[in-house]
N, C-alpha and C positions, 0 to 999 in steps of 0.2 A: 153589458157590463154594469156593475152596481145595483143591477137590480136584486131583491131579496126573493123575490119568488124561483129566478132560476139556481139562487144556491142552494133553495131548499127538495130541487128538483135534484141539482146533481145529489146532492145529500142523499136522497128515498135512494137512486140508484143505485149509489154505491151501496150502500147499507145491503141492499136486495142482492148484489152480484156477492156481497163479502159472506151473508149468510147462507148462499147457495153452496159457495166454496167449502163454508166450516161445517156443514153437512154432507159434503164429498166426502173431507177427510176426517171426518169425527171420527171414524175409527181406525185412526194412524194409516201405519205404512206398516205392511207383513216384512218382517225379517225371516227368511229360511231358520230352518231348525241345527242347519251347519252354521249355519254365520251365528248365528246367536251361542252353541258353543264353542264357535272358535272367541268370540271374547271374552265368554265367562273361564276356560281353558286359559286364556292367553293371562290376563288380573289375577288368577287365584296362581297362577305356575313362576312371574315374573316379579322380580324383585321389588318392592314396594317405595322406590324415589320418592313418595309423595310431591304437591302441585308443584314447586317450587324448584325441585329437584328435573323433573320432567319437563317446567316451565324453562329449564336452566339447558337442560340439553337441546332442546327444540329450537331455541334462539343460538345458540352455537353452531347450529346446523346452516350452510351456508346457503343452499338451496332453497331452503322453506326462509331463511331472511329474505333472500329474491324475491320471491314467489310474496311474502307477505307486501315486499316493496312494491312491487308490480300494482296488489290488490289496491293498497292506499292511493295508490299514484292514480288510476282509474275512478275511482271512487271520488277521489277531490278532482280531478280537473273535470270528470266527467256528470256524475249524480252531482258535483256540490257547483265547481265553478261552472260551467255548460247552462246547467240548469237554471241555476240565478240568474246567470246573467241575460238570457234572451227575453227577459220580458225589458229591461234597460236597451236592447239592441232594437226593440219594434218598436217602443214610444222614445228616446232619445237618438235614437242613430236613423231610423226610417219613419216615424213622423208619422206611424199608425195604430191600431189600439192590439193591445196586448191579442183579441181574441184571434189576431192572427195566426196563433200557434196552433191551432187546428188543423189547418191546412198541412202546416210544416210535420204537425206530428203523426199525421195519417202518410205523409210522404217519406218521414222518417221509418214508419213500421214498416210500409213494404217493403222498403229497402233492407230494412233489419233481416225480415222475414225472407225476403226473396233469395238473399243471398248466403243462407244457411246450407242448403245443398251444395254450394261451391267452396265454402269453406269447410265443410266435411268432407269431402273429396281431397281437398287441399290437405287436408291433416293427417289422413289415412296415405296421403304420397308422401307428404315432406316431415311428416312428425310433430307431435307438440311444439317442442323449443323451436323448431323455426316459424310454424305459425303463428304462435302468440310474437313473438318480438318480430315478425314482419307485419303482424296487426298493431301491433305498437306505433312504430316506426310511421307506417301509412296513417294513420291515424293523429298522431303527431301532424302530419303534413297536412290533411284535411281540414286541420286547423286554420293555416293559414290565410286562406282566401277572405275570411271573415274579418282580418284587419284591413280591407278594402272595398267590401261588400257594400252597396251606395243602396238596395233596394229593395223588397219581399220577392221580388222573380229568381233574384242573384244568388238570394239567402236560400230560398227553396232546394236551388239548384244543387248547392252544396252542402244541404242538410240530408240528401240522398247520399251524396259522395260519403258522408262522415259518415252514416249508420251503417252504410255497405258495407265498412273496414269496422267498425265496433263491432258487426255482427261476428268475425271471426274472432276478436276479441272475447267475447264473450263467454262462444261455447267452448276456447279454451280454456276458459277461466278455473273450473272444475277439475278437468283431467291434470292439468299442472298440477291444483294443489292439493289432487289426493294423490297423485305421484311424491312430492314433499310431505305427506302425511305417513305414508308408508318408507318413507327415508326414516324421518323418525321413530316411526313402529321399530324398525328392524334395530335402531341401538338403543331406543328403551326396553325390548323383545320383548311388548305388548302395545295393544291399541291406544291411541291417546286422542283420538280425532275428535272427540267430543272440547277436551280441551284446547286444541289447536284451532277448531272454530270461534269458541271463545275471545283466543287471541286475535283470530283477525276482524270479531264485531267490536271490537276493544275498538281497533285503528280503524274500522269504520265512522265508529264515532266521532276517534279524532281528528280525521278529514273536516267533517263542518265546521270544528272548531277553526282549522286553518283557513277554510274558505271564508267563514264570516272576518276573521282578522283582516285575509285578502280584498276583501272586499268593501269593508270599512277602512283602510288603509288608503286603499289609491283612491277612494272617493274624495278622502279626506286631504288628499296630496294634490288631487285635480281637481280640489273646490269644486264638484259636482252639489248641483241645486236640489234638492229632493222635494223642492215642490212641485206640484202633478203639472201645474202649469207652465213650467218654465222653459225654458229655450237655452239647453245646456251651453256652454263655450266648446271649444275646440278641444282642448286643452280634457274636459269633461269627458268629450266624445271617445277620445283616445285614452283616456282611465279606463273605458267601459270595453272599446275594442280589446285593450288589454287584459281585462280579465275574464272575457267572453275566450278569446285565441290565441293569446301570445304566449302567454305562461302557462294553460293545457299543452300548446306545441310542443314548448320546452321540454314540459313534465315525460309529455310520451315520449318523446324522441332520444331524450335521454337516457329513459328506461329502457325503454328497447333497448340500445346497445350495450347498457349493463345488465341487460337478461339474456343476450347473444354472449356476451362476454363469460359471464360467472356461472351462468345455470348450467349443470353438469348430467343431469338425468336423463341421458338417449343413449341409442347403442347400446354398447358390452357394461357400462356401468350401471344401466337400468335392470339389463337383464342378471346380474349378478346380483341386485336388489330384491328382483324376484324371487330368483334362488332360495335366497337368504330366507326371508319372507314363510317362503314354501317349507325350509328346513325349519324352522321356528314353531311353523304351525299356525302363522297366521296372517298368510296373504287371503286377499279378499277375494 
């Protein structure tokens, strides 16, 4: 830690792995020659809303709100709060040097990884909507061990637990929201998913903004010390607990049952989407 030679190692690394990757995809991604006129078919044949117009139905759409809520709610307790916060949980709550997260994040992937087969399985039985808000929900609750977590053995243990259930988080993450992307299609009766990504790297963004407030906030409310030296208070300790697990808990658990609750896309009103879709001329 602090040394300059190993940042400039990770550095050459990265740089190596990123321009191996933009020479994979240097030559995009083939679209079929049906998919490519079913959108230039669908734009030249459907009525012309312009952004704001199609921005305006898509946000009305009660589904793709969920589905956007879902995304943000993941993104800030997950990528923003999650993330931050664990280097606060190994040098003020366990009393070790951040480089501990190695460990944790090679026990994190397997777990990611491992349990991608059973959450495919799980999804092909019970369906989207219930997967994603039973990964919510469990996810939610993996949180909480970590407001009591005393040690790196404790922390490890339940940093498996958490990735296990993110994993099926995850790979729902997609088939939901091109399920609410094709909601949409069918009552603009033309493709918009280029814009409806937009919108939810919009809210991606806005996550870090919440996170850094959150995070600056209870710092500032638990007189936490930011010097490297210091020997937080109690008071500190439980700022840090709390935006490492408490309010991720909240976040997920709550979503969940308002994505059990509101999200409507399975069964007979899916498959009439399709329908729809099909008669239109431009399900995918």
């Amino acid at each position: 830690m602090g040394e300059a030679e190993t940042f400039a190692m990770a550095a050459l690394v990265s740089a190596i792995i990123l321009g191996v990757m933009n020479i994979i995809v240097f030559r995009g991604i083939r679209e079929s020659e049906e998919m490519k006129q079913m959108f230039i078919s669908s734009y030249e044949k459907a009525e012309q809303k312009g952004f704001y117009g199609a921005m305006k139905t898509a946000l009305k759409t009660k589904n793709f709100r969920v589905s956007l809520a879902g995304y943000t709610i993941s993104v800030t307790a997950m990528a923003g709060l999650w993330n931050s916060s664990s280097s606060y949980m190994y040098k003020d709550v366990y009393g070790i040097e951040p480089s501990a997260a190695v460990l944790t994040t090679i026990v994190g992937v397997v777990a990611f990884l491992g349990f991608i087969p059973f959450w495919y399985n799980y999804a092909i039985k019970h369906g989207f909507k219930k997967t994603y808000y039973t990964c919510f929900i469990l996810h939610g609750l993996a949180f909480i061990p970590f407001l009591f977590t005393q040690n790196i053995v404790q922390h490890t243990i339940f940093v498996f637990i958490l990735y296990m259930v993110y994993s099926g988080e995850v790979i729902m993450l997609m088939p939901v929201a091109s399920d609410t992307y094709d909601e949409v299609a069918s009552q603009l009766e033309k493709r918009a998913d280029a814009m409806l990504v937009g919108v939810r790297n919009f809210f991606f963004r806005v996550a870090f903004i919440v996170v850094a407030l959150a995070l600056g906030g209870i710092h500032i409310l638990t007189f936490y010390d930011p010097n490297p030296a210091a020997t937080q208070t109690p008071e500190a300790i439980w700022g840090i607990r709390i935006h490492t697990a408490l309010i991720p808990a909240i976040m997920y658990i709550v979503m969940g049952l308002i994505f059990k609750k509101y999200y409507t896309l399975e069964g007979a009103e899916k498959e009439a989407l399709v329908k729809k879709l099909k008669d239109l001329g431009i399900y995918r």
